[in-house]
C-alpha positions in Angstrom: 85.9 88.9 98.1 84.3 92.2 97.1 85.0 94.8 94.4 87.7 97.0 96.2 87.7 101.3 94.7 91.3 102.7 93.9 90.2 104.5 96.8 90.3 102.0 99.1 93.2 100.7 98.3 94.9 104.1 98.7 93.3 104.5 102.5 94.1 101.4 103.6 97.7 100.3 102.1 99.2 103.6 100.4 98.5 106.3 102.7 99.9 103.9 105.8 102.9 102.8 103.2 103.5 106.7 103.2 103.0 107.6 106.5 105.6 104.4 107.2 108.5 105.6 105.0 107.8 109.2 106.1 108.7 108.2 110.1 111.8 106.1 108.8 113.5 108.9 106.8 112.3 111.4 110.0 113.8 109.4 112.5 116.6 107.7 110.3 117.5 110.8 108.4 116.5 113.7 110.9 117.2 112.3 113.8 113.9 112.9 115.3 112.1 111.2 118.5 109.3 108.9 118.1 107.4 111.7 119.8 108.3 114.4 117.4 107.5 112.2 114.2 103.6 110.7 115.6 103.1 114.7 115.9 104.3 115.8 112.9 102.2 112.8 111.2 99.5 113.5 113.4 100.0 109.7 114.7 100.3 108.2 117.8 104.1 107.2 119.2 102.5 103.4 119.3 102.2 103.8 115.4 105.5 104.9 115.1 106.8 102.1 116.6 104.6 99.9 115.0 106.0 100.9 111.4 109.7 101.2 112.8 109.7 97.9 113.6 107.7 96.7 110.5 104.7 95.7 112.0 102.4 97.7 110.1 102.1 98.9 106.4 104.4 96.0 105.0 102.4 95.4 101.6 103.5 98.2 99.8 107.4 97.8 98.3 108.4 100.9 97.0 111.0 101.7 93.9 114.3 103.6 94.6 112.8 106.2 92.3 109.4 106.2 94.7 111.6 106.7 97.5 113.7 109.5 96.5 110.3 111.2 95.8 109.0 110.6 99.4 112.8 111.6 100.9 112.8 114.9 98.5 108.8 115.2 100.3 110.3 114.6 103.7 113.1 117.4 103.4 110.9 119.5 102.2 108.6 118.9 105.4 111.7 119.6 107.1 113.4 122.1 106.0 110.8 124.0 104.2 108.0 123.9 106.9 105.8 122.1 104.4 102.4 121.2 105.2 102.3 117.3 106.1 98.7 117.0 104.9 99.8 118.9 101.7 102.8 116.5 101.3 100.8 113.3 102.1 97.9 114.5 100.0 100.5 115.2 97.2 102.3 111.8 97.6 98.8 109.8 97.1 97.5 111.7 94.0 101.9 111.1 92.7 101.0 107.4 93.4 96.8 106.8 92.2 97.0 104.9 88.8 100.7 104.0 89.2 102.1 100.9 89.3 102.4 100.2 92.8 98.8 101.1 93.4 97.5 98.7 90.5 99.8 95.6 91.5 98.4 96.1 95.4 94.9 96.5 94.3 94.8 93.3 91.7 96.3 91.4 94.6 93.4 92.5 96.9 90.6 92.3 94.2 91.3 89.3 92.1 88.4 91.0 89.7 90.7 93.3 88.3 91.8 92.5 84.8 95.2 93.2 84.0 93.9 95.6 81.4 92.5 97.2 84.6 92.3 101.0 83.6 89.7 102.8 86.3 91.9 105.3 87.5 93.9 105.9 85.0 
């Protein structure tokens, strides 16, 4: 297997994770449509579904401390009209060099060293 960046593993398992937990809490939460949430996420309603019914984005676990930060980011989309790429982009720099993001990328990349410190 090749070398995977931090970066990768932010495209390809946080940001989906993110985007995932975002459309629960919207349509859990919010009440919104599957509709509503693939707009506000700039998705398709086929993606919703997808991570509704856990199809897609199931290799990220977060804490109930991560999750009260992505519910506080959520009402703040909400209620405050926040920007959604703001919120996402601020979510991904909250999570690069944290736990969850090591823990996914040494079990992608068995190079990584658990002294692994490249984006921290």
């Amino acid at each position: 297997m090749k070398e995977l960046m931090p970066q990768e593993i932010e495209v390809w398992y946080l940001i989906p994770a993110l985007r995932k937990e975002l459309a629960r809490i919207f349509i859990d939460d919010y009440k919104l449509i599957q509709k509503e949430t693939a707009e506000m996420l700039n998705l398709t309603e086929p993606a919703i579904s997808q991570y509704m019914k856990s199809k897609r984005a199931n290799e990220v676990k977060f804490s109930k401390k991560d999750l009260e930060k992505i519910k506080k980011t959520a009402k703040n989309i909400i209620e405050k009209k926040e920007s959604m790429l703001k919120a996402l982009y601020n979510l991904t720099v909250e999570f690069r060099g944290k736990k969850i993001v090591c823990d996914i990328h040494r079990s992608k990349d068995k190079t990584i060293s658990k002294k692994c410190d490249i984006c921290s």
